[in-house]
C-alpha positions as CSV (number, residue, x, y, z in Angstrom):
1,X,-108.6,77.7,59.0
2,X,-107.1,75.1,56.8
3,X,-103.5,74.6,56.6
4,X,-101.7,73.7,53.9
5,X,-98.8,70.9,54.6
6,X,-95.8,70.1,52.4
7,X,-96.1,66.8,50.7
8,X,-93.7,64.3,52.8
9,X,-90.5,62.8,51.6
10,X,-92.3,59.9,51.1
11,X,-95.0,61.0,49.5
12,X,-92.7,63.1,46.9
13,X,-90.8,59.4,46.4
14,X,-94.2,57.7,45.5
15,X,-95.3,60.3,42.6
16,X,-91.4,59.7,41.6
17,X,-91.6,56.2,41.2
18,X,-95.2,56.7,39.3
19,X,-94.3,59.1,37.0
20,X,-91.1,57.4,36.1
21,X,-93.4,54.1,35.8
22,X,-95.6,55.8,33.6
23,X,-93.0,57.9,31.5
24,X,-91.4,54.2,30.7
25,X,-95.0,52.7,29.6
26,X,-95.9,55.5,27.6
27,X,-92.8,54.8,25.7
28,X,-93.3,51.1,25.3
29,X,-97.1,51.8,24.5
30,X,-96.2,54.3,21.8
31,X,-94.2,52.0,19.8
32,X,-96.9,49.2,19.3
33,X,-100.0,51.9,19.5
34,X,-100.4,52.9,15.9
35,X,-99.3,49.4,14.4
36,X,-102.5,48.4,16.7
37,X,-104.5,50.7,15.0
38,X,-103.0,50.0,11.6
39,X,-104.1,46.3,12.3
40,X,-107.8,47.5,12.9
41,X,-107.7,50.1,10.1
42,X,-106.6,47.0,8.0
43,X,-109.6,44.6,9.3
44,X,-111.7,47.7,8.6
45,X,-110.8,48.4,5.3
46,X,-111.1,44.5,4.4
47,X,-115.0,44.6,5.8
48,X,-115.3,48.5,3.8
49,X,-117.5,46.8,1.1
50,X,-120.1,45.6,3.0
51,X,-120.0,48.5,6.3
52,X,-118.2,51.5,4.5
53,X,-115.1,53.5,4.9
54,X,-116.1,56.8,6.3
55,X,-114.3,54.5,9.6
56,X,-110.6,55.9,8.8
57,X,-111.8,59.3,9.5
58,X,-111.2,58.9,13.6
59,X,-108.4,56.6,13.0
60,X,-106.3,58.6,11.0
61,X,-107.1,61.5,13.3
62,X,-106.5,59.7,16.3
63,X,-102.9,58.8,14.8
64,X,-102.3,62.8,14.7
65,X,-103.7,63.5,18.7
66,X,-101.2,60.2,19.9
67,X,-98.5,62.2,17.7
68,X,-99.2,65.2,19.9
69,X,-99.8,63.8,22.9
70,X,-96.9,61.6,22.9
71,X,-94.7,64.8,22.7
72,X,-96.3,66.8,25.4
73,X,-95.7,63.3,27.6
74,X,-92.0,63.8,27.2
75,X,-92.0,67.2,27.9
76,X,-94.4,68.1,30.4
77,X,-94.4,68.9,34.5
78,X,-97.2,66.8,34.9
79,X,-97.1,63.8,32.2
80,X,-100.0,61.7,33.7
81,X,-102.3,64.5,32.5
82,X,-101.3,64.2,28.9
83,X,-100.8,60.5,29.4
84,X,-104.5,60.5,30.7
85,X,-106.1,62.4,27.3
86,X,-104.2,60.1,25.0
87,X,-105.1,57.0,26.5
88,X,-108.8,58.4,26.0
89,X,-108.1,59.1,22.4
90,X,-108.3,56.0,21.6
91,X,-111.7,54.1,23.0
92,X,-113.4,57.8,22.1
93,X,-112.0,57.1,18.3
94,X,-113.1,53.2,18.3
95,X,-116.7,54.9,19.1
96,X,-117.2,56.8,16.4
97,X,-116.0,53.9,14.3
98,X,-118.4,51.6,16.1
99,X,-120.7,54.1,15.2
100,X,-120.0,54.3,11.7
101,X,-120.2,50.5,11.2
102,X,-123.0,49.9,12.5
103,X,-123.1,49.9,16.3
104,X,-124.0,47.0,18.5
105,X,-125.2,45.4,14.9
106,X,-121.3,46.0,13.7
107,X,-118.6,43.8,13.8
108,X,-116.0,46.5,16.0
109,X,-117.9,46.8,19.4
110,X,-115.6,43.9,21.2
111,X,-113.0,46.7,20.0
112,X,-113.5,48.6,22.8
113,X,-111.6,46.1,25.3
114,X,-108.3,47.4,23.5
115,X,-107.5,50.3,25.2
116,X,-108.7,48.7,28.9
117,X,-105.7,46.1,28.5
118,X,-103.3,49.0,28.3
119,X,-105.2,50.8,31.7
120,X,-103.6,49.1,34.8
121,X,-99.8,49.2,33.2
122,X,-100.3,53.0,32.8
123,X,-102.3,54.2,35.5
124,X,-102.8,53.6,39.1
125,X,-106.4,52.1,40.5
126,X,-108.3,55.2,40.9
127,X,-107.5,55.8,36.8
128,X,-108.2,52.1,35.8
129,X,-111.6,52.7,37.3
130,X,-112.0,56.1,35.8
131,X,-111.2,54.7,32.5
132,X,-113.6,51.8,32.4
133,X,-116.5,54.1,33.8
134,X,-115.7,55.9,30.5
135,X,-115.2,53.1,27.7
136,X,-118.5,51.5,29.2
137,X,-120.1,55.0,29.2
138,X,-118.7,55.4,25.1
139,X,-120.2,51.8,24.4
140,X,-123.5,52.4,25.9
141,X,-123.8,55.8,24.0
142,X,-123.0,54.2,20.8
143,X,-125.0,51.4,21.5
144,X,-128.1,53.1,22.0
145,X,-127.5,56.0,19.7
146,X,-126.6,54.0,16.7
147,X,-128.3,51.1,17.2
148,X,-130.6,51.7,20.3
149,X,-133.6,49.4,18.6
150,X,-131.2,46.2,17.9
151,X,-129.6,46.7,21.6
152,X,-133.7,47.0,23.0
153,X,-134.3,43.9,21.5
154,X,-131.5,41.9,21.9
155,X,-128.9,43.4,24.5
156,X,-126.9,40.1,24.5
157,X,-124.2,41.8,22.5
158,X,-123.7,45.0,24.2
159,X,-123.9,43.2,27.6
160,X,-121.4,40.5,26.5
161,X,-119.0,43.9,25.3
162,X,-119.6,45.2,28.7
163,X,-118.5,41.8,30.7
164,X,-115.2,41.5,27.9
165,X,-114.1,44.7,29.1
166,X,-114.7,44.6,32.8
167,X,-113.0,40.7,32.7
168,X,-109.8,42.6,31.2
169,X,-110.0,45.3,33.5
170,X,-110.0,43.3,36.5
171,X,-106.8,40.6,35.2
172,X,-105.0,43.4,33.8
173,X,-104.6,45.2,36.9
174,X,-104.1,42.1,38.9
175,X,-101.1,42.0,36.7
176,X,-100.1,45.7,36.5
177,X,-100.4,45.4,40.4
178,X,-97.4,42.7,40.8
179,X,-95.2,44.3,38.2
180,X,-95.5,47.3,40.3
181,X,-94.3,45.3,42.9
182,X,-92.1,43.9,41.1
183,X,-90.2,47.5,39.7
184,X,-90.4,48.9,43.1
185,X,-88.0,46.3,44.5
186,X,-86.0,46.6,41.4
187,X,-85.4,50.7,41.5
188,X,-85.4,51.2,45.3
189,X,-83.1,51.0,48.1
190,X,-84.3,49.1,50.8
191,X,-82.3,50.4,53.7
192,X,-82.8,54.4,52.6
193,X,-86.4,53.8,50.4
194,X,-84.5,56.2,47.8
195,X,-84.3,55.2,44.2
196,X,-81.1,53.4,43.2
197,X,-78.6,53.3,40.9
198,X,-80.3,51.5,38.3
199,X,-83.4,53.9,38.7
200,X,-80.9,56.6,38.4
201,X,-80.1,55.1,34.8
202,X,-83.3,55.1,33.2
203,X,-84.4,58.7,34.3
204,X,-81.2,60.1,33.5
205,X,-81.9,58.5,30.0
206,X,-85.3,60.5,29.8
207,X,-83.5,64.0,30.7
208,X,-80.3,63.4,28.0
209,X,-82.9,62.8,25.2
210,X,-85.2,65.5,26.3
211,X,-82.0,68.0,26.8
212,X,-80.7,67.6,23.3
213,X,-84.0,68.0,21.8
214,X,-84.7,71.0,23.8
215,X,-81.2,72.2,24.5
216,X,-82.7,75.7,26.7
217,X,-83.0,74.4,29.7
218,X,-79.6,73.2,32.4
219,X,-79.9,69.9,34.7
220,X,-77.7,70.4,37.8
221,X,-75.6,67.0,39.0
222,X,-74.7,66.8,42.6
223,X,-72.8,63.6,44.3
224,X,-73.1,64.0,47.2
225,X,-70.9,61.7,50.3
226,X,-71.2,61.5,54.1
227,X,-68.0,62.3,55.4
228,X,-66.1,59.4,57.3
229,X,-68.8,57.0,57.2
230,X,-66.4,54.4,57.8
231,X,-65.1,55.8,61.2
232,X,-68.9,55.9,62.0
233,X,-69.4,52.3,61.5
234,X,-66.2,51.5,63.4
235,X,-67.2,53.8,66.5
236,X,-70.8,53.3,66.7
237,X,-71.6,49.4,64.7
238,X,-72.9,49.3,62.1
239,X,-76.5,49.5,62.6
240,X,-75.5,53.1,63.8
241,X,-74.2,53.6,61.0
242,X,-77.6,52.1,58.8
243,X,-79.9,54.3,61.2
244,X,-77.7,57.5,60.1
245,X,-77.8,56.7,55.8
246,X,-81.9,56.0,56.8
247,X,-82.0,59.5,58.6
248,X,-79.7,61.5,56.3
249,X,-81.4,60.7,53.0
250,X,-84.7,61.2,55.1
251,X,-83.3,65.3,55.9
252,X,-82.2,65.5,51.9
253,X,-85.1,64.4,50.5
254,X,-86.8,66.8,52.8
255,X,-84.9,69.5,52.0
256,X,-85.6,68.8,48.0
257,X,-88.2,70.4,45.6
258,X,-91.2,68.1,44.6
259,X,-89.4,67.3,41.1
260,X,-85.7,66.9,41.9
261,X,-84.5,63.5,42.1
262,X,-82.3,61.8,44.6
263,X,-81.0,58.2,44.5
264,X,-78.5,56.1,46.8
265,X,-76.0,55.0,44.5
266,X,-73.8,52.8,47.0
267,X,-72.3,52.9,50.4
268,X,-72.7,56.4,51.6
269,X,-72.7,58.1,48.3
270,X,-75.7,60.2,46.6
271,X,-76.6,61.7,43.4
272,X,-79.0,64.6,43.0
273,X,-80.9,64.9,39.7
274,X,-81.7,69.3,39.4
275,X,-83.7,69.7,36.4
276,X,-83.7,73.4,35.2
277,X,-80.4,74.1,37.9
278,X,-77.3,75.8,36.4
279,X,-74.4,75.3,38.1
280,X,-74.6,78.2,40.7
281,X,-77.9,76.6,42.1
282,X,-76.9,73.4,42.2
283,X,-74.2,74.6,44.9
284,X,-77.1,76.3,46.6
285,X,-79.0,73.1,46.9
286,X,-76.0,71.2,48.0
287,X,-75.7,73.7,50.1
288,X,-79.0,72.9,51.9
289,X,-78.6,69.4,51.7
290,X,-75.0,69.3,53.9
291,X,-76.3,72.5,56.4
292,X,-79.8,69.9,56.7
293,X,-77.3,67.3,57.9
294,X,-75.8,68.6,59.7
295,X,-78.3,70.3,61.6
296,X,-80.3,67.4,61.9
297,X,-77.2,65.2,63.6
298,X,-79.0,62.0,62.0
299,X,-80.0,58.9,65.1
300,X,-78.1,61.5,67.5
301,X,-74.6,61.3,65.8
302,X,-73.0,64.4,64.5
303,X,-72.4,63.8,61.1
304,X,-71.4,66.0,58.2
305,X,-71.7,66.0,54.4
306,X,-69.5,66.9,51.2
307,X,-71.0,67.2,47.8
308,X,-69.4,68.0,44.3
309,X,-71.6,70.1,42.0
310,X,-71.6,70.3,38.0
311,X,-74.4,71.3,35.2
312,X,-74.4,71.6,31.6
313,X,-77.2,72.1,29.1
314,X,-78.4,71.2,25.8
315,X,-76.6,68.4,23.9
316,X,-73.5,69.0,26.6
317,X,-76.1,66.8,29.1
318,X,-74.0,63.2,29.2
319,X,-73.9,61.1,32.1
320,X,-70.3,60.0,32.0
321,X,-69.3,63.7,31.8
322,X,-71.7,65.1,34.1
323,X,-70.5,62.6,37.2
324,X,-66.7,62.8,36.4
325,X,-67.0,66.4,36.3
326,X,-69.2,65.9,39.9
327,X,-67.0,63.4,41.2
328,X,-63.7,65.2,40.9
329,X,-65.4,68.6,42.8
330,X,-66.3,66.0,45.8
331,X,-62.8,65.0,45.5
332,X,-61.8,68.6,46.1
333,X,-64.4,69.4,48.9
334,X,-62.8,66.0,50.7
335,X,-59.4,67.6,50.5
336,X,-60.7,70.8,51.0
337,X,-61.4,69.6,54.8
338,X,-65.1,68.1,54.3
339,X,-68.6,69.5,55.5
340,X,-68.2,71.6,52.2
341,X,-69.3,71.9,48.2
342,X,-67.5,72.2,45.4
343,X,-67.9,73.6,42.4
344,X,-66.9,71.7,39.0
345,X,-66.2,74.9,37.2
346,X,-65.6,78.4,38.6
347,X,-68.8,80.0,39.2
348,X,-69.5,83.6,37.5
349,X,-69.8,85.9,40.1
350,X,-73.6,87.9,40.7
């Protein structure tokens, strides 16, 4: 019998620091893509007396599938899918123009390397190799199907393609590999390994701009604050008290779906990012998150948790508002007495 095991905190963090990764590349990409394209339709169109212009054909439709695809990036559960077919719009597009200029004889086939300089900034490893294994599957097709007799007889040019693109494969994701580095230090907490408050930033950018363009759906806001962390610190030392932060945001991020987001915004504070969460199930979740705590009495300490809950939806999703209106109900579950969750409006009863 196999059993099926929930994804570890851990785990859940890495696909959140990859998809945030590649949701801020895809929009980087997107600017620049079709003025790259515009540049080869250009050098195309300039060479059209002497190899023909039946070329624009995939360009101009590849502009209308990185239209789409850019869209369903933004919007979708699983962006690195969508991410994955538009990247492979493009060498599949340079192919049939290869084709239609001639093939290995043509002056485009050093073309293909353009998309492979974009692979390991988008795309972990195992997708940079998937996506070379297809652009060197695309130029050997066109190469031998357009042109199979010039490539028989004089494979110097297809071969010389094939080690351009490889040679950009491997420095790109050298490179890709220490900006990863690089971002990871810059977005995450070291003490916790939760996001931080700069990661927090940029995604909450991403859900404003999708909420007002698609103002149906709610995004929950929960600050949450371990109660009389300071007393802990005092009693225990302070390495207590880092154990405790390291073990509490371990039981949250636990206690979490897959796609919510937590980040360690300073001290002993937390924010909760609950897409799709209205307001009465973003006190249910910070509901979870304080009884987890609690019943988890973090590096043996017994240690409780307050959290102030708010949501709004459409073009009513703002940051400021959103943690004011979050901050002032963890005011009132403090005063309240602690190991408690408020509610930034009254909640409509069932």
């Amino acid at each position: 019998m196999i059993v099926a095991m929930a994804p570890s905190p851990a785990t859940d963090l890495g696909a959140q620091l990859r998809r945030e990764r590649l949701l801020d590349m895809e929009r980087r990409i997107a600017r620049v893509r079709l003025r790259a394209f515009g540049v080869l339709a250009l050098a195309l169109i300039a060479t059209g007396p002497w190899t023909g212009y039946r070329f624009l054909i995939p360009l101009l439709a590849a502009g209308v599938a990185f239209a789409v695809t850019d869209r369903k990036v933004r919007r979708a559960a699983r962006p690195e899918r969508w991410a994955g077919l538009g990247w492979g719009i493009a060498p599949l597009a340079i192919a049939v123009s290869v084709a239609l200029t001639g093939g290995a004889d043509g002056p485009a086939l050093c073309w293909f390397a353009l998309p492979v300089v974009t692979l390991g900034a988008r795309f972990e490893p195992r997708g940079v190799r998937i996506g070379v294994a297809y652009t060197a599957a695309l130029m050997l097709a066109v190469g031998l199907g357009a042109s199979h007799e010039t490539v028989l007889d004089d494979p110097s040019r297809l071969v010389a393609a094939f080690a351009l693109v490889l040679a950009i494969a491997l420095l790109t994701d050298a490179s890709a590999q220490s900006e990863r580095e690089q971002r990871r230090g810059a977005v995450m907490d070291p003490l916790t390994g939760l996001l931080n408050r700069s990661a927090l930033a940029q995604r909450f950018d991403e859900l404003e701009q999708q909420a007002h363009q698609h103002g149906d759906a709610p995004l929950g806001f929960l600050i949450a604050d371990i109660d009389r962390f300071k007393a802990i610190n005092d009693e225990h030392g302070h390495p207590a008290g880092d154990a405790v932060l390291k073990d509490a945001a371990y039981e949250m991020r636990k206690a979490l779906r897959a796609f919510d987001l937590i980040y360690r915004v300073g001290g002993e504070e937390f924010v909760v990012l609950l897409p799709g969460a209205d307001l009465a199930k973003t006190v249910e979740v910070g509901e979870r998150l304080r009884a987890a705590v609690a019943e988890a009495a973090p590096s043996g300490i017994r240690v409780t948790l307050s959290a102030g809950a708010a949501a709004a939806t459409g073009r009513d999703v703002r940051f400021a508002e959103l943690y004011a209106e979050a901050d002032a109900a963890l005011l009132r579950a403090k005063r309240g007495g602690r190991d408690r969750v408020a509610a930034a409006a009254e909640l409509t009863p069932a």
